[in-house]
C-alpha positions in Angstrom: -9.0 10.2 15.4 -7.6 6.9 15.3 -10.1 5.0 13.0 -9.3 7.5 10.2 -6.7 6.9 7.5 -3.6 9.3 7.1 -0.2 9.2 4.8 2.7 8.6 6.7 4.8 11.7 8.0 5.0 14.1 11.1 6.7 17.2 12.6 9.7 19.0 10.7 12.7 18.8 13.6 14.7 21.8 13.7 16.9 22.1 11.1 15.5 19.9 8.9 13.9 20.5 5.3 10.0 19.2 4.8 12.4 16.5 2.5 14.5 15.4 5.3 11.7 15.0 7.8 9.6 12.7 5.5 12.4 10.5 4.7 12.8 10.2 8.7 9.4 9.8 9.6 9.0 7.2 6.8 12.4 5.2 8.3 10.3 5.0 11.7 6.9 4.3 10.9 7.4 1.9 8.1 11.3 0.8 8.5 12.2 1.6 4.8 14.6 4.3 2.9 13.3 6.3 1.3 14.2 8.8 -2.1 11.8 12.0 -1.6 10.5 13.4 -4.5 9.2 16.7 -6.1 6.7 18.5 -3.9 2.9 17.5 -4.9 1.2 20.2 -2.9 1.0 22.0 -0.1 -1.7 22.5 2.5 -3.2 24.8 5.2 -6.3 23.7 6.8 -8.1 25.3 10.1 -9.9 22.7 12.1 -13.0 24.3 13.5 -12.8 23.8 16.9 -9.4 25.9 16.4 -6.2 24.8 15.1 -4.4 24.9 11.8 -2.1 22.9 10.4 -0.2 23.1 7.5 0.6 20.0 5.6 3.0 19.5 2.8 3.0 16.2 0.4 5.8 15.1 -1.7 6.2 11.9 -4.0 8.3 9.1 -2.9 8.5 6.4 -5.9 11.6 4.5 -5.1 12.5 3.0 -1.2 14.5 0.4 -0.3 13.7 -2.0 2.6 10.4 -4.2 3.0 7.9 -2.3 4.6 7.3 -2.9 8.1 4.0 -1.7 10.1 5.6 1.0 13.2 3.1 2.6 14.6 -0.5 2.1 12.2 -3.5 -0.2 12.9 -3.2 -1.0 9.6 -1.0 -0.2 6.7 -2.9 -0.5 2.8 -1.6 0.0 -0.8 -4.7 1.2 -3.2 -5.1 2.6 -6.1 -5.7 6.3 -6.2 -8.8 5.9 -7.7 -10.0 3.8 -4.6 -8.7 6.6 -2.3 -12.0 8.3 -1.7 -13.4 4.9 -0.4 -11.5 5.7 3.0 -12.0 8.1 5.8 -9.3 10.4 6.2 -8.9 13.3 8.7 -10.4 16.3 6.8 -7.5 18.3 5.9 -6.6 15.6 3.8 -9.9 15.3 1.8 -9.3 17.7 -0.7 -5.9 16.2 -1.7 -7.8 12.8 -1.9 -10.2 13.8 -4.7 -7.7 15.5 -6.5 -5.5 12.3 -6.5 -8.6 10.1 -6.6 -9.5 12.2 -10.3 -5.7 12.2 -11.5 -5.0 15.7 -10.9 -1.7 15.6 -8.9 0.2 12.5 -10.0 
């Protein structure tokens, strides 16, 4: 799925919080520091082919450090309202049009 757009994040290590691991996987993937925020929701989604995962988004409005492109193709800023102008992975659709209409943030 690598032409689709995701949010930056990954795995919870053991003995981490969902807080910890964000602020890790956002120090390897885009090289900045940063201060995890309040939850904004949490997610389950089956994949139909089998598979679930379940996904857990928090706000992050202050980092220090320029960002600097890990792992991505590419790496964009929008506004939310231009979210639903990309392809994301389905289990994040849902959380798109709800931050696309101004329902989470």
């Amino acid at each position: 799925m690598g032409s689709m757009w995701e949010f930056p994040g990954g795995k919870i290590e053991p003995g981490e919080s969902a807080q910890e691991a964000l602020a890790r996987e956002l120090s390897e993937e885009l090289g900045i520091r940063a201060e995890v925020g309040p939850a904004v929701t949490r997610i389950r989604h089956h994949y139909r082919r089998g598979g679930a995962v379940d996904l857990q988004f928090f706000a992050v409005r202050e980092f220090t450090g320029e960002i600097s492109n890990q792992i991505y193709q590419q790496v964009r800023w929008v506004k939310l309202e231009d979210l639903t102008g990309y392809e994301f992975l389905a289990a994040d659709r849902g959380l798109i049009k709800d931050l696309a209409a101004g329902k989470l943030l």
